[in-house]
N, C-alpha and C positions, 0 to 999 in steps of 0.2 A: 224738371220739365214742367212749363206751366200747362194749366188747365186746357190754354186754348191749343195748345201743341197737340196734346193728344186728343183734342174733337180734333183736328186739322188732318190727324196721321187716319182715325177711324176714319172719320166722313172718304178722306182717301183711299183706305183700301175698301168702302164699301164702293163706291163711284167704281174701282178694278174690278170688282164680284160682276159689276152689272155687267161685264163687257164679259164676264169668263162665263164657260157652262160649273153648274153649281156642281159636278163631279170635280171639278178643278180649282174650285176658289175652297180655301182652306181658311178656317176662321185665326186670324194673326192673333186676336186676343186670348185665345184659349189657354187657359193653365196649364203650364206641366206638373207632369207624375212622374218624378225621378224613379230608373228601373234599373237595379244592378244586371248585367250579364258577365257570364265568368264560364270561360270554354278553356281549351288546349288549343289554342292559335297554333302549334305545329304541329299539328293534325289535319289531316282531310276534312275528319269533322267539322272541326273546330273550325276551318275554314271557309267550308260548307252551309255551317251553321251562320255564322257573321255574315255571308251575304245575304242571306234570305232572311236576316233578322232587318240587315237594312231597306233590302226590299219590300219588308213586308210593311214597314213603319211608314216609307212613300206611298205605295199603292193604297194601303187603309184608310188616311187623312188623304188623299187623294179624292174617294170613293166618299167619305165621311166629312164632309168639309163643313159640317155644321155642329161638328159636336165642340163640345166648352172647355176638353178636355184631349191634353197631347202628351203621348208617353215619349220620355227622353231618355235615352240609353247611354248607360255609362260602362261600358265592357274592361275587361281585366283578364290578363292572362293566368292561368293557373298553372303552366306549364307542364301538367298530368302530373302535377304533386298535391296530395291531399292537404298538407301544412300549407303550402302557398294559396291551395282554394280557399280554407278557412281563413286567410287572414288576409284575401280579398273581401271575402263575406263583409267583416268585421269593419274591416276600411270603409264599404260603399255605407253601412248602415251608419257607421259614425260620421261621414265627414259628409253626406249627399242624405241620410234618412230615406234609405228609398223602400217606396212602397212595396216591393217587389222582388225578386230576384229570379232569372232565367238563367237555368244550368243547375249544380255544375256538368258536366260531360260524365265522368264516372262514377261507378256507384259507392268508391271510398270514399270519393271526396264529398257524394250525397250524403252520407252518412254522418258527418262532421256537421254539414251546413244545415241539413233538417230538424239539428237538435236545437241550433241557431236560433232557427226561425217559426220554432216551437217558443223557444224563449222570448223572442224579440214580435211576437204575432207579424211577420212578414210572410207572405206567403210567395214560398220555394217552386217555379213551376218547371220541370225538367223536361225534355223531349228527348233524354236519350241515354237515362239512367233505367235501367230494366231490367236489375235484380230484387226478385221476389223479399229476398232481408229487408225493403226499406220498404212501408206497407203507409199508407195515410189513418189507416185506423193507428196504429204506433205512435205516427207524429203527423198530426191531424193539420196541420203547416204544410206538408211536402204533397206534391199536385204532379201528378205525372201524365205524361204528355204522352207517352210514346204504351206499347204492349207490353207487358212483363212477362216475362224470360218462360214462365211455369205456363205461360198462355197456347205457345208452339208444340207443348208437348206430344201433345193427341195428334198432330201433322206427322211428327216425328212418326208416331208407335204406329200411325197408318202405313207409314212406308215399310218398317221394318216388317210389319204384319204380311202385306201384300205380297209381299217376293218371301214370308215364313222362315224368315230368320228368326234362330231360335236363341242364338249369346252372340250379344253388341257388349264395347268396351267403349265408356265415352273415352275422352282424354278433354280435361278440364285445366284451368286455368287455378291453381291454387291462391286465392282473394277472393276479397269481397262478391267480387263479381261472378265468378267461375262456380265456385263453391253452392253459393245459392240455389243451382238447376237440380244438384247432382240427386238428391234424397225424391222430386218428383219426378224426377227421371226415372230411378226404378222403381215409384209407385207404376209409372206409364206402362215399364215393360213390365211388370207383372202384370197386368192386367191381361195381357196378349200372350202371356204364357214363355216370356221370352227372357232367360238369364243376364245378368252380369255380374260373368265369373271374374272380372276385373276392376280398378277402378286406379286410369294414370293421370294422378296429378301433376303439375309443371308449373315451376317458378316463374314469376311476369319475368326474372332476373338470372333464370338461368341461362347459362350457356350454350353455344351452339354444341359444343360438345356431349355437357348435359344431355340437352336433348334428342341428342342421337342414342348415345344410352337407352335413356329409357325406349326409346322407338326398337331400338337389337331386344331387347326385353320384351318390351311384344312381340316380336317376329317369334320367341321360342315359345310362344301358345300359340294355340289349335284358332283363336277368334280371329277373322280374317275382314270384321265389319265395326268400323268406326264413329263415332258422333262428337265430334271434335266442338268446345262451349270456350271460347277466349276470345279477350279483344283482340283485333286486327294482328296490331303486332308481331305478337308472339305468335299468333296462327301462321302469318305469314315465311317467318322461319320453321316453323313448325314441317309446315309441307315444302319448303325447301332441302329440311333434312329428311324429309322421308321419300321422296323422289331421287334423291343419294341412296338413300339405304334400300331401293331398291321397292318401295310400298306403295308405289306407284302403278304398278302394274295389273297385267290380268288375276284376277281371283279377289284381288280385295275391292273395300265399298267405303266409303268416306261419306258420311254427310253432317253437313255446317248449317249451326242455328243462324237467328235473325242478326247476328249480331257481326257474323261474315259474310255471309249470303247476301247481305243489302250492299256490301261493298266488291264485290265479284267484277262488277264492270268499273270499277275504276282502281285497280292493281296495277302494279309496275307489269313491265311482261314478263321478265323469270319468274315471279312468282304465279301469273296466269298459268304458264308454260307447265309448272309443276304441280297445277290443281285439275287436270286436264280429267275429266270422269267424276268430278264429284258432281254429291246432290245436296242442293239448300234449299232451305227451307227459310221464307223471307216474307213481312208482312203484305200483303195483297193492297194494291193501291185499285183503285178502278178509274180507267182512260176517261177522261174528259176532254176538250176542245180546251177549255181555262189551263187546264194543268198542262197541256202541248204547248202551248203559248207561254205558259211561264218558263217552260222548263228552254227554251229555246233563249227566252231572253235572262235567264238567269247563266247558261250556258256562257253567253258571250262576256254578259258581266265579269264572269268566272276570270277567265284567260284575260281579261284585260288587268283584274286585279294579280291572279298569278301565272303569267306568260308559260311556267316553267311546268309546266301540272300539266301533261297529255293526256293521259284516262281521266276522265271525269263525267262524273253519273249523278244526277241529283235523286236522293234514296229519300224513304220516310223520315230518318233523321232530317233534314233540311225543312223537307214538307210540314213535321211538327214542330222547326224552329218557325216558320214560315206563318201557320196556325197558330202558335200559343201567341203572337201579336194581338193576333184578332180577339183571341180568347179575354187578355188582359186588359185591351183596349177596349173593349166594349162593357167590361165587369166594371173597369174603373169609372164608367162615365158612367152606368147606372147606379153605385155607392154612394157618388157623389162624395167623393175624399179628398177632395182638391184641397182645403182648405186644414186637411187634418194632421193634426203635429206628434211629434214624439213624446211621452209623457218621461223628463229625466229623472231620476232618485235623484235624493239628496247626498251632496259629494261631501265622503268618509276616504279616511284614509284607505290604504290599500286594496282599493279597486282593481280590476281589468276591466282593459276596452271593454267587453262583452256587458258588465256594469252598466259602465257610462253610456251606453246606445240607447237605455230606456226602452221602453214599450211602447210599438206602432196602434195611435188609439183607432186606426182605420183598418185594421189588420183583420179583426172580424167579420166585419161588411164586408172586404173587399175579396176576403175568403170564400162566402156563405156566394158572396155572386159570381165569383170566377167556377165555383160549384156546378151553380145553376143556371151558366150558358150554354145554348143550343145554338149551333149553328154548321151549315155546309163549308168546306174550308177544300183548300187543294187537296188533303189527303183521305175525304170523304167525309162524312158527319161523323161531328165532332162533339161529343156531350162527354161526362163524368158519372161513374157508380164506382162510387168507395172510394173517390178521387182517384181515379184514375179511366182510364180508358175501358171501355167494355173490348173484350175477344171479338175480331174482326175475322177474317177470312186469310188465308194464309195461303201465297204462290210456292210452287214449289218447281224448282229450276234447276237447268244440267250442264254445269261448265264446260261447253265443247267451242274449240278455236278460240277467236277472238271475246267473244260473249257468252250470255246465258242462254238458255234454249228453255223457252216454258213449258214444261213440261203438264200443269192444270192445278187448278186451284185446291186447297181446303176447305171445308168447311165443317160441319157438322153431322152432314149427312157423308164425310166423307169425301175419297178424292177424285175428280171428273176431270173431263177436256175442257168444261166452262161451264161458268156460272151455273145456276138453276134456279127459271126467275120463279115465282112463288106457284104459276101453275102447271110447273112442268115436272111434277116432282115422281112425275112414272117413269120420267128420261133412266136409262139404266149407265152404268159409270162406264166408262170404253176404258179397251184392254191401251192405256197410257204408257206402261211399264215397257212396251214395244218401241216409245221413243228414247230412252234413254241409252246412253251412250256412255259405260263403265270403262273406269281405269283400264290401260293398254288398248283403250279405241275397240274394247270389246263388246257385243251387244248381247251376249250372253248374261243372263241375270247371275252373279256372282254364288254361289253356294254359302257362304259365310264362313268356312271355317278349311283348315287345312291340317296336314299332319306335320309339324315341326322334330326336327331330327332328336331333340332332347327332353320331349312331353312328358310329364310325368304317368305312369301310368295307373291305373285302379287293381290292390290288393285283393285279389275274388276268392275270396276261400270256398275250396270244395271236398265235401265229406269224404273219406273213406272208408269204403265197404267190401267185402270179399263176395257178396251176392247181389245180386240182381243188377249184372255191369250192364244190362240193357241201359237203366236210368242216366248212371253216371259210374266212370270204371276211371281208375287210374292205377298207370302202368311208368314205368321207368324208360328212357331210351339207356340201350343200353355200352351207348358209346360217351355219352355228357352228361349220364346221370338226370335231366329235363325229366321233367314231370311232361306226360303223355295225356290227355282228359280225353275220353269219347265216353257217347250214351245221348241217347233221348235228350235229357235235359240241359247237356250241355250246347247239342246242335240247335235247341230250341232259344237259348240264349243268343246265339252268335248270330240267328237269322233276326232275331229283336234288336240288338245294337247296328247290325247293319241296314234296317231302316231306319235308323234314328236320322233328321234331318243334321246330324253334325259329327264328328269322328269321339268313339272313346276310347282311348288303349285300355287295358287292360293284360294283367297277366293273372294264369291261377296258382293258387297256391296253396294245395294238399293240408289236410286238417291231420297231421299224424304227429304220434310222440316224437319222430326225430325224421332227417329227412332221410328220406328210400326206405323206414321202417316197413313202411306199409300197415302200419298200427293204429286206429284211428287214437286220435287225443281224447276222445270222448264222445256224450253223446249229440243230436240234433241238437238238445236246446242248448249246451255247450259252448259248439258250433255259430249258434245264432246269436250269444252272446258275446264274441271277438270281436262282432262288429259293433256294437256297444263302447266296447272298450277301447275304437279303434286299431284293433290288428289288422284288422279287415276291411276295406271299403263294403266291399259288398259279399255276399255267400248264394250261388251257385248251386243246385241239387234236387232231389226231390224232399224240399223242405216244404214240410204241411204250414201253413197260417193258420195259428192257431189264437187266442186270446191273450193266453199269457205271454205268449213270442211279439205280438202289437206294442206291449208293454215298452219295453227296447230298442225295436227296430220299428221300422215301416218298410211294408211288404205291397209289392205292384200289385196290378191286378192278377189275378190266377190264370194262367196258362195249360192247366186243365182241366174240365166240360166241368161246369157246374149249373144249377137251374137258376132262372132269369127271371124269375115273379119280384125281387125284388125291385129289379128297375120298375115296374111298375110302379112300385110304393115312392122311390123316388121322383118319377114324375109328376107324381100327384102333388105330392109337397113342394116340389121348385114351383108350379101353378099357385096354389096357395099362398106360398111367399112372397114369389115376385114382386107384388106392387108392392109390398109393406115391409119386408127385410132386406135388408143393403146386400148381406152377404150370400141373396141369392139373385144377385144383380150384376151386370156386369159388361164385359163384351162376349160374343156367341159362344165363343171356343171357351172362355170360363164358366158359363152357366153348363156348359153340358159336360165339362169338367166337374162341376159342383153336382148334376143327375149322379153323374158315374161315381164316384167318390160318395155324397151321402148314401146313394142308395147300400155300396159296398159294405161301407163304414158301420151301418146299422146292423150288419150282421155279427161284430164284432164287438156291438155297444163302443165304437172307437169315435166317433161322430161327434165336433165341436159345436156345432152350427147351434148357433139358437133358434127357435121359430118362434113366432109371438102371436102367432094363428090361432085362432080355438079351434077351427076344422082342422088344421095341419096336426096339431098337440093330441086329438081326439086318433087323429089316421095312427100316428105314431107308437101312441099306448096300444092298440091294438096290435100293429105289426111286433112291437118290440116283445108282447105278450106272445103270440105267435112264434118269433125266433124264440123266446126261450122254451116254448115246447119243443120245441125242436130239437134244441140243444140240447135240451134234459132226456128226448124220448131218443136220438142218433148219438150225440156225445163227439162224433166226428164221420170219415168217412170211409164205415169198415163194411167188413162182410163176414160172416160167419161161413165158414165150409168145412164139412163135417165129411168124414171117409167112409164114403158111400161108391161101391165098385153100379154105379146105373142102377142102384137099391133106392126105394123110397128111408131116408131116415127117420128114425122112431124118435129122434129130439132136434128141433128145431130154436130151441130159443138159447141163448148164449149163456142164462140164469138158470137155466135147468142141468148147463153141462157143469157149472160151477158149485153145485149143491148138491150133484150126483160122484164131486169130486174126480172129474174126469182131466185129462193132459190136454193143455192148447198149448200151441202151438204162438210165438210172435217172432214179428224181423227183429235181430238182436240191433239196439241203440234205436230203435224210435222211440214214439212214445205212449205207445200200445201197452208197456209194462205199467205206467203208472196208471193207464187205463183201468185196465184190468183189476189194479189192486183196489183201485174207489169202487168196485163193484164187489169186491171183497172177496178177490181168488184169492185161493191161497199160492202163494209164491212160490212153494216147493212141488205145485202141481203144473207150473208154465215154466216153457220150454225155449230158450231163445234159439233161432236156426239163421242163419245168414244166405244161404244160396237155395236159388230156384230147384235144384236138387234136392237140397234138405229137406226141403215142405215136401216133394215128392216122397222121398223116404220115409218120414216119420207119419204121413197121412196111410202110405199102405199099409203101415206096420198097425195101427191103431192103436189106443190106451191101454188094451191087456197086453199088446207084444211089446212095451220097449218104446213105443210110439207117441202119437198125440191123436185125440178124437176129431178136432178141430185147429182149423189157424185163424187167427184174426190179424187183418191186417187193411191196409187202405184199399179202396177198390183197382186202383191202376197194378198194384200188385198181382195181387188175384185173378185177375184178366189175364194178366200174364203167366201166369201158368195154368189158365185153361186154355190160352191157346194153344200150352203143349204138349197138356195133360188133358183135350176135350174129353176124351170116355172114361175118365177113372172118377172126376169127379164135378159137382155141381153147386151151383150156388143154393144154399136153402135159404138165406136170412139176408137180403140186401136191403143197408142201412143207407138212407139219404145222406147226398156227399154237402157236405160244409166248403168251403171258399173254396180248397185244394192246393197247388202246389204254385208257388210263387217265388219271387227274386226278393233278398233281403235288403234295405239299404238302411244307413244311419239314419237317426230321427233326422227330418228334416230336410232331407236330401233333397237336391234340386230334379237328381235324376228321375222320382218316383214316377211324377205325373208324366215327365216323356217318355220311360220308358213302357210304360201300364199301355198311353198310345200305341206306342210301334208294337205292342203285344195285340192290342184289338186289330191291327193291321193285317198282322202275323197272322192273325186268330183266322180274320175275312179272305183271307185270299189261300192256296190251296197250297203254300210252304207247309204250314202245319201239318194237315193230310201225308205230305209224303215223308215229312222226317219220320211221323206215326209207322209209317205200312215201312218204313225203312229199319225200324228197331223194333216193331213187334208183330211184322204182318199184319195179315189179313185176319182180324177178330173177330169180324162179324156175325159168322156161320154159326161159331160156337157159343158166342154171348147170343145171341138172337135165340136158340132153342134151349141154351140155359134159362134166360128170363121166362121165356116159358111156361116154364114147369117149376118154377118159385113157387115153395107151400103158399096154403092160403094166409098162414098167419105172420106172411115175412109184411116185415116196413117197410112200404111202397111209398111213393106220392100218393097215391090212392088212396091208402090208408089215411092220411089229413087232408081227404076234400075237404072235409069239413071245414077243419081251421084254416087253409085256404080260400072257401069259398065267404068263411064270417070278415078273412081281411079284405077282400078282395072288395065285399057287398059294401065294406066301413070306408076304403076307399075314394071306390064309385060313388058314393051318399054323398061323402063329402064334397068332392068334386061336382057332384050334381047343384046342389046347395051353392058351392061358389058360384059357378055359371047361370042361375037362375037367377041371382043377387046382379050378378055384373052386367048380364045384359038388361037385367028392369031398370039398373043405373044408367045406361046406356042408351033407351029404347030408344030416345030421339033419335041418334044415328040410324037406326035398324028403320025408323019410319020415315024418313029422309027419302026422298026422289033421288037421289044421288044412282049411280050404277053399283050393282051387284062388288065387283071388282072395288071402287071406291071405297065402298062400303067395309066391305073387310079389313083393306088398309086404315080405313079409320077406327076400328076395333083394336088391329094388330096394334097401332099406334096406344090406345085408349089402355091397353093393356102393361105394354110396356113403360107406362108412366108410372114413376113415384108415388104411392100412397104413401101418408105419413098414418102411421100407428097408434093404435086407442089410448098409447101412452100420451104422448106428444101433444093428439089431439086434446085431452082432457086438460092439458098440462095450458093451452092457450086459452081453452074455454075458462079456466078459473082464472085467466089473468084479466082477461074478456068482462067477466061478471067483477071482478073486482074495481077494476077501471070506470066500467058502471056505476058499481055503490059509490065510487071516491067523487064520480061527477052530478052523480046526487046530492052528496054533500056539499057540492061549491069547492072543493079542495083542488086545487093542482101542484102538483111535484116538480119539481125540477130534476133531471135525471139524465149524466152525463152519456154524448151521443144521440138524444131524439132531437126531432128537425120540427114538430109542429104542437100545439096546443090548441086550445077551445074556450069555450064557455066568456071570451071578453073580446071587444070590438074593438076595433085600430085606435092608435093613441097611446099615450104614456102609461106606464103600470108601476106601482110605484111596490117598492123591495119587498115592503110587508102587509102585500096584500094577497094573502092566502098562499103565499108561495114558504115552500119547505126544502129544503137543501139535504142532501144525505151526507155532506161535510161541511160542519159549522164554518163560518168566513171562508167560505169557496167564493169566489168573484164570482159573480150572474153571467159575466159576459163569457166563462168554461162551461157554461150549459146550457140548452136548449129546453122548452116544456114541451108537457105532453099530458094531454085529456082527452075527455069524451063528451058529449051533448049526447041528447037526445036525438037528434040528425045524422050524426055523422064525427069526423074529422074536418078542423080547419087547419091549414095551413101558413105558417109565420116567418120571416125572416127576421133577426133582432140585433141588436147594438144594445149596449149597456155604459153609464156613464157611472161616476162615483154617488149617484144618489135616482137615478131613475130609472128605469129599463124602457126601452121604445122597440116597436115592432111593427112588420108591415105583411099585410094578406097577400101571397102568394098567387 
């Protein structure tokens, strides 16, 4: 074409410009930027996606009819094969060299192509791969468009949290895709204190039959609340067979991440039919008047391109196929890569395509800008941190009839009826859970868990004793031989597992040399050890929590009376901590978790927790100094009672009856015996007794008839038989109680913390009271005028105000000291005109922030000062990862000028600088050629 052809053709279409509005004249000259796209065209997605890529390519140069530069889409089917993605990849980069590539759709086939475009500097921009495995910091090529997978989670743990389910079972997608969620999945439910005793993976390839299987497999467990993570697909079958198998119904709970949840309104209708009561969790778009108009004229586009497609919903998938146009098209045109070519290697024998494609030399720039675009788009703003998308806001919806029912947004603060614009943040959340509409059209919040006919049940072993069946007594039936359990301890168990928020079977099963001996097999610590070993789930009884039994097992909280100065000590330290240790951080129910638990724990030196406090480390040494007087001066939680017919006794101390060579008395199998021996009885002067009778007996008889002078034993004992021996005899020597009597479980056990809960439940409300006055009466009368008339020289509390009141003063100090420090940090807030109420909130707030630790800190201040001395010297680093540098002005920089590489012959254009001035931080964008390096001021 000659010269004057083309003035002829321009001067023509500029003469057309004049008569069009400049939103409509499109610059004809503009270069293209060849873009691969590579979707599953027989997919919704896929489909989905292809229109809104074309629409978005018309409406941008529409809107933009001045720019120099025009993206040209070259699409490829993948047909949801990963082999066929990669070797469309492969194809657009060889035979088209394109800048770009949009896709692929899933996260296998992202996994292929990122490593691609690692290699070939092409930058991979997805809107709808959103498995946390494929990460930009990995393969600093791959630019994701859309939320990733681990971003929903905190949506999730809200719901499960709000209606206090305590064991959800996801059921996952066994790939790339599925697999990814599962491990921050139960980071989330731990957090909330909430199990998964389960974990059903499912072939993308198996069967319908398969997965009916596994689905009758869960029916035979007690978890009755589901969180179902797969592509479409197989979800779709998924709840096809489980609305057969009957899982549909009242009592169970289904809810679906973002990944089915966006597709809910556009399902076949059996598959609606059969999702009827679930709850999803999908990314939060916000209505606009733009996005109502698009969505209307993309709708019809729709159905004209596939007549055949009746449900159809345009979701954020489309939205961010719709967005990453804009994203690309405006990065391209500020690069300025029109011009920029592939750089080939020289052709050797035995190459692959992957070879021959060379290195995109615009692939940097057009990275570092596609990075650092800002801009509003259909699906809300639209920017990158870490390439990818920052955590959005997340709706949360309830499949009932035809559509979704909104059920209110996520966010941060949490789940509400709507938004919270930034000054409304006293709005309280409304009771939401009232709209929801559960499996069988029930409006009943589901309970979580039910009793399946074939549960496994929990091995309880429980001691046998031939005295003191108040506690725990077992008897035979005597027509099946059944083991019989009644006592105290045992009715105090069965009202704890029946608050538990979930069902546990259980059976018990007698600790004896044979079954119906009636012979115990040995002693408590014995006993406590089975469950170590596994024979046992758990052990049942009046077993003491002792130290060395922590060793083995883990023990709930105590379930009978012990004194409470410790919580104290633990509060003080979760304050101390909070801002500065992680693992006294958390959500409500685990910080006070973490009170209960260290405070406990400390009694037993059992305590893992680190603090890194000087005030908390200072509280600690003191109290732990403290327990150990304690330990040393009590030992446990006994009583001395000596055979006094309402006589004042002439010995009162436990060391004087052992040196006078006098007979005590102990319950035969605790661990009173080896007590006694570290105090240096001698052996042939104690007496083991088994029944509330015996101690009777041998206390009338005394030391010179045959008898014993004294019994030692726990205080729960001893109560008990004054309340039915009140006038024979008295307490002289009561020893402060240590933790007391508790439920054993395997290290580890999920049960400990819920059941220790339903124990302080037990404990608050007036069950406990009456199983008490049902097995030992009414004690009051008689312990009340026993206490008394306790000698003066018995172990009281009393007796260590002292050491009480030195911990208590090291506490408080400390405590005092923090809060002086935090609000003179603070004071602006406190002097603030704001309101009272405000006010606090902003402290509460102020408080519950992250402090980083003297570690840390110290740790940045030397990199601080070093970065300093380095830009004293005039030196800068190159250091793969940082985005800005200093100390030289725009312009060329040429390789060896002051710059240092941490890998001999690393290409300049793999890393980024970084220094300091005396002012500040400058910030650079850069390119690199085979001999210069160029950069531009941010």
């Amino acid at each position: 074409m000659s010269l004057r052809s083309l003035f002829s053709i321009s001067l023509l279409s500029s003469l057309i410009c004049l008569f069009m509005t400049p939103s409509t004249c499109q610059n004809v000259t503009a270069k293209k930027i060849d873009v691969g796209v590579i979707l599953d065209m027989d997919t919704y997605v896929g489909k989905m996606s292809k229109t809104c890529l074309e629409m978005a390519i018309l409406d941008f140069y529409t809107a933009h009819g001045n720019y120099t530069t025009r993206l040209v889409l070259h699409m490829r089917n993948a047909m949801g094969d990963a082999v066929m993605a990669t070797s469309a990849a492969i194809e657009l980069l060889k035979n088209y060299q394109v800048k770009a590539i949009l896709g692929p759709q899933q996260s296998r086939q992202a996994d292929f192509i990122a490593d691609i475009g690692k290699t070939s500097q092409v930058p991979i921009i997805s809107f709808t791969v959103t498995s946390p495995l494929l990460s930009h910091l990995e393969t600093p090529y791959f630019i994701r468009m859309a939320q990733v997978d681990t971003s929903q989670l905190k949506a999730i743990a809200a719901i499960v949290n709000a209606v206090r389910w305590r064991e959800v079972v996801p059921i996952y997608e066994r790939s790339h895709y599925g697999s990814g969620i599962i491990s921050g999945l139960a980071d989330a439910m731990q957090g909330i204190g909430t199990r998964i005793p389960y974990r059903c993976g499912i072939s993308p390839s198996a069967t319908d039959d398969q997965i009916l299987k596994e689905l009758y497999n869960l029916m035979t467990m007690q978890t009755r609340v589901f969180i179902v993570h797969m592509l479409p697909n197989l979800a779709y079958r998924l709840f096809l067979k489980a609305k057969e198998a009957g899982m549909m119904s009242k009592g169970y709970a289904w809810i679906v991440t973002d990944g089915i949840a966006s597709l809910l309104g556009s399902m076949d209708t059996d598959v609606i039919n059969s999702m009827q009561g679930v709850i999803g969790v999908k990314t939060y778009i916000p209505q606009t008047k733009e996005l109502d108009q698009f969505s209307k004229r993309w709708e019809q586009r729709f159905h004209e391109e596939y007549p055949g497609i009746d449900h159809v919903q345009l979701n954020t998938y489309g939205l961010g196929a719709y967005d990453s146009i804009s994203a690309l098209a405006m990065a391209a045109e500020k690069a300025n890569i029109a011009n920029s070519q592939f750089s080939i290697p020289a052709i050797r024998d035995n190459m692959t395509d992957l070879e021959t494609v060379g290195v995109s030399e615009a692939g940097p720039k057009l990275l570092q800008s596609v990075l650092n675009t800002k801009f509003t788009g259909l699906s809300g703003e639209v920017y990158f941190k870490y390439g990818q998308m920052p955590i959005s806001a997340f709706q949360i919806v309830n499949l009932v009839g035809d559509d979704t029912t909104p059920i209110g947004p996520w966010t941060e603060n949490g789940i509400t009826d709507q938004l919270l614009a930034s000054n409304e943040n006293s709005i309280r959340e409304k009771n939401y859970l009232k709209k929801i509409v559960w499996p069988g059209k029930s409006r009943i919040i589901p309970k979580g868990w039910d009793i399946p006919a074939n549960e496994k049940k929990l091995r309880v072993g429980i001691p046998v004793k031939r005295g003191f069946s108040q506690f725990i007594n077992v008897t035979r039936d005597p027509l099946t031989n059944a083991p019989i359990v009644t006592g105290y301890c045992k009715d105090v168990f069965e009202a704890v597992m029946n608050s538990l928020p979930y069902a546990v079977l259980y059976e018990y099963e007698p600790f004896e040399t044979s079954e119906g001996s009636g012979e115990s097999a040995g002693n408590y610590d014995d006993l406590v050890k089975k469950v170590s070993t596994e024979e046992y789930d758990a052990v049942v009884g009046d077993i003491t929590i002792r130290t060395n039994r922590t060793n083995s097992v883990d023990f709930t909280l105590p379930y009978t009376e012990s004194g409470a100065f410790f919580l104290y000590t633990g509060i003080v330290v979760w304050v101390l901590e909070h801002r500065e240790n992680k693992e006294f951080r958390g959500p409500p129910s685990k910080q006070v978790g973490m009170i209960l638990w260290f405070s406990f724990s400390t009694m037993v030196y059992a305590h893992k927790e680190r603090v890194v406090s000087n005030l908390s480390r200072f509280v600690l040494i003191v109290w732990i100094f403290a327990v150990l007087v304690l330990s040393s001066s009590y030992t446990a939680s006994l009583t001395s009672l000596l055979t006094v017919q309402r006589l004042q006794p002439t010995i009162t101390d436990i060391n004087a009856l052992i040196r006078n060579g006098e007979y005590i008395g102990y319950q035969e199998g605790s661990f009173i015996l080896d007590l006694l021996k570290n105090l240096n009885a001698n052996e042939s002067k104690l007496r083991p007794m088994r029944t509330l009778e015996e101690f009777n007996e041998q206390l009338s008889k005394g030391s010179n008839n045959d008898g014993v002078s004294a019994i030692v034993d726990e205080l729960p004992y001893l109560r008990l038989l004054l309340a039915q021996y009140c006038s024979n005899y008295k307490l002289v020597s009561q020893l402060n109680k240590t933790a007391g009597f508790g439920f054993a479980f395997p290290k580890g056990s999920p049960l400990v913390p819920d059941v220790s809960r339903a124990i302080l439940k037990v404990t608050e409300s007036s069950d406990l009271t009456l199983i008490r006055k049902a097995w030992f009466g009414d004690q009051d009368e008689c312990s009340e005028e026993d206490e008394t008339t306790l000698t003066s020289n018995s172990h009281t509390l009393d007796s260590f105000r002292g050491l009480f009141l030195i911990a208590a003063l090291s506490s408080t100090s400390a405590l005092v000291i923090f809060l002086i420090h935090f609000f003179y940090e603070n004071g602006h807030i406190l002097a603030s005109q704001q309101p009272v109420k405000q006010k606090v909130a902003a402290i509460a707030k102020k408080f519950d922030e992250k402090k980083e630790d003297a570690h840390e800190a110290a740790k940045k201040e030397k990199t601080k000062e070093e970065e300093i001395e380095m830009a004293g010297r005039g030196e800068i680093h190159l250091t793969p990862g940082a985005t800005s540098f200093s100390n030289h002005e725009d312009g060329l920089l040429s390789p060896d000028e002051g710059l240092s590489s941490t890998e001999p012959g690393t290409p300049y254009h793999e890393y980024a600088v970084r220094g300091m001035n005396g002012d500040g931080h400058r910030n650079y964008s850069f390119h690199s050629n085979s001999d210069s390096f160029s950069y531009d001021k941010i």
